[in-house]
C-alpha positions, 0 to 999 in steps of 0.5 A: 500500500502506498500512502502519501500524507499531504496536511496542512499545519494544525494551527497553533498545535503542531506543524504541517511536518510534524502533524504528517510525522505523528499521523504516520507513525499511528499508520505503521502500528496498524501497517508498518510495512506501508509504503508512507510518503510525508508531503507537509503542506501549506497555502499560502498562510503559516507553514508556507516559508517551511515548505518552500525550504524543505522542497527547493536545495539550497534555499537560506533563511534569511534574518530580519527583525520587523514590527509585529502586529501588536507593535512590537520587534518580531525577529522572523526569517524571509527565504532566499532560494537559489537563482533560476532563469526566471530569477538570476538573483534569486526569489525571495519568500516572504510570509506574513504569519511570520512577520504579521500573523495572528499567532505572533499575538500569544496563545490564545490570541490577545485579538487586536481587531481594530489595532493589528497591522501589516507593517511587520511584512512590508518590512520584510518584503522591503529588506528582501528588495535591498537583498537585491532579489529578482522575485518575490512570493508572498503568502499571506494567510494567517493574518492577525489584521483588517487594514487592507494591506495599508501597513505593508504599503507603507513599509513599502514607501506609500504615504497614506494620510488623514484629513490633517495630511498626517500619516495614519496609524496601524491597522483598520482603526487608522485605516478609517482615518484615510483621506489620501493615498500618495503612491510615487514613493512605493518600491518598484517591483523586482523585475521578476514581480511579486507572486501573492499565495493566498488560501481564500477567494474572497472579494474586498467589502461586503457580506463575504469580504475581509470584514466580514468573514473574517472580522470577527475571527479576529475580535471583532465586534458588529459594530466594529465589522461595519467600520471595517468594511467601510474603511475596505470600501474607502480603502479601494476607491483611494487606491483605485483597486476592484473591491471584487477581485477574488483574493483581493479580501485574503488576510484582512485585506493584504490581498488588495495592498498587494495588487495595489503594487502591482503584485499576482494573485495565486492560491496558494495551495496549488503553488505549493503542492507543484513545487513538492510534486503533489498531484504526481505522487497522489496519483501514484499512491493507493490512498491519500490522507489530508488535514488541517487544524479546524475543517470548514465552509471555507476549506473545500475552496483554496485551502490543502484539504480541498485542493487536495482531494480535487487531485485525488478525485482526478486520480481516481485515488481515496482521499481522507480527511483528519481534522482538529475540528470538523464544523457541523456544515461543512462539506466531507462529502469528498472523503472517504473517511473522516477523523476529528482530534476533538472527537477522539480525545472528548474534547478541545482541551484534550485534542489541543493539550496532546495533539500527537497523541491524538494524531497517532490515534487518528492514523491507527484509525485510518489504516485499520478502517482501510485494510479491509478496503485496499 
């Protein structure tokens, strides 16, 4: 039997690397002869800069201390990767959970809903352009803010001020202060040009944008979710970016900031997965398990789990699914089997306290339900 193991990172728990270890290891105590191939994943949010590292030779870490999302010196990594004839100076690899992510904030989270901003990515973005790199990828899933990618702009040279001509603070409770937008000084991109990785389609404004999908995932309260969107919507008349473009409403609004400079859309997962050779190695395999931390509405469109049963579903290959939380209406129709952590372990303290123990458990459960299929 040959099992590829493509999950995600299970937020706050465990890595994508180590999550794919510990499912393993609970298959080989039911079939250890198996054939296991481990394919950490990512879609564009944390995890994203690992995967890239462990799948191109030669990639570097690189170190640069930005502003995280409360404010406060972050000490982070971008990632070089060797020259390629697209880039003879190299990519660079940027992610901005790392750099303005929402577990930069603490477990669990001190929500910053209306504070939080994207300076920290910019930062980084901008030191990897002195690096003198020919192409930049970008992920920016995970994000802690609701600013429309203000912060980053600004890192990047944009001058983004109030009535009084004041440049205006972080995150969206500045944002709702914008009068002005004055791009002439941003940062011109690197002649290979910036490629965003984004793991949702979602567009700017309204009842499926930043503010209010993901607004109050992040503390935000009602009132606080009209602001916003009112401030996406200011935010996209200013800059003269189509609030509608899918992607544009990823990680608070980044997604647009981004475009905003000139930068490309992709999801992310599908990028990832072609780098590591994803949908050669399901279509060679018997079964393949995916996962992530919190299984939802939103993760059959741009997130691992999805992108990765569309590519067994193309093979022909059974596809599992294991979960830190499966919500109630989300769509498993696609798996053949299912496993959630908080199941298994009789709770979310228990899943989250011990998440290796309930990961092994999870894949001993998987194979012993597969034997008698395979």
């Amino acid at each position: 039997m040959s099992v590829v193991i493509a999950v995600d990172s299970f937020k706050g728990s465990l890595s994508a690397a180590a999550a794919a270890e510990a499912l393993a290891e609970g298959w080989r105590r039911v079939l250890p002869d198996a054939d296991l191939r481990l394919l950490p994943m990512a879609d564009g949010g944390e995890g994203t800069l690992d995967a890239f590292a462990a799948a191109v030779p030669g990639a570097r870490r690189v170190a640069v201390r930005v502003t995280g999302p409360a404010g406060t010196a972050v000490d982070a990594h971008w990632l070089l990767l060797p020259p390629t004839p697209r880039a003879s100076a190299g990519t660079a690899v940027v992610e901005l959970a790392a750099t303005s992510g929402i577990e930069l904030l603490g477990s669990p989270p001190a929500l910053r809903p209306l504070d939080a901003g994207t300076r920290g990515v910019g930062q980084a973005i901008a030191a990897a352009l002195d690096a003198g790199v020919s192409r930049i990828v970008v992920g920016i899933g995970s994000s802690a803010s609701t600013d429309g990618g203000a912060g980053l702009l600004q890192a990047l040279g944009a001058d983004l001020t109030d009535a009084a001509g004041t440049a205006i603070a972080d995150g969206g409770r500045g944002l709702a202060t914008l009068a002005a937008v004055d791009l002439t000084g941003l940062r011109a991109l690197p002649c290979g040009g910036v490629t965003v990785l984004t793991d949702v389609r979602s567009p700017l404004i309204g009842p499926e944008g930043a503010a209010a999908v993901f607004g109050p995932q992040k503390g935000a309260a009602p009132s606080d979710v009209r602001m916003l969107d009112a401030a996406l919507a200011r935010w996209a008349a200013l800059c003269g970016v189509d609030p509608r473009t899918p992607g544009a409403g990823a990680a608070g609004g980044a997604g647009s900031g981004l475009l905003v400079w000139g930068a490309t859309l992709e999801p992310g997962a599908a990028a990832v997965g072609e780098l590591i050779g994803l949908e050669e190695a399901v279509a060679a395999a018997s079964v393949v398990v995916t996962g992530e931390g919190a299984f939802d509405g939103q993760s059959s469109t741009g997130k691992v789990p999805g992108h990765v049963a569309a590519l067994a579903a193309a093979h022909g290959v059974p596809v599992m699914l294991v979960a830190g939380r499966i919500a109630p209406d989300a769509a498993t129709g696609a798996f053949a089997r299912t496993v959630s952590l908080t199941e298994l372990a009789g709770g979310v303290a228990g899943a989250t306290g011990d998440p290796r123990r309930w990961l092994r458990e999870a894949g001993e459960s998987l194979a012993r339900r597969t034997m008698g299929t395979s």
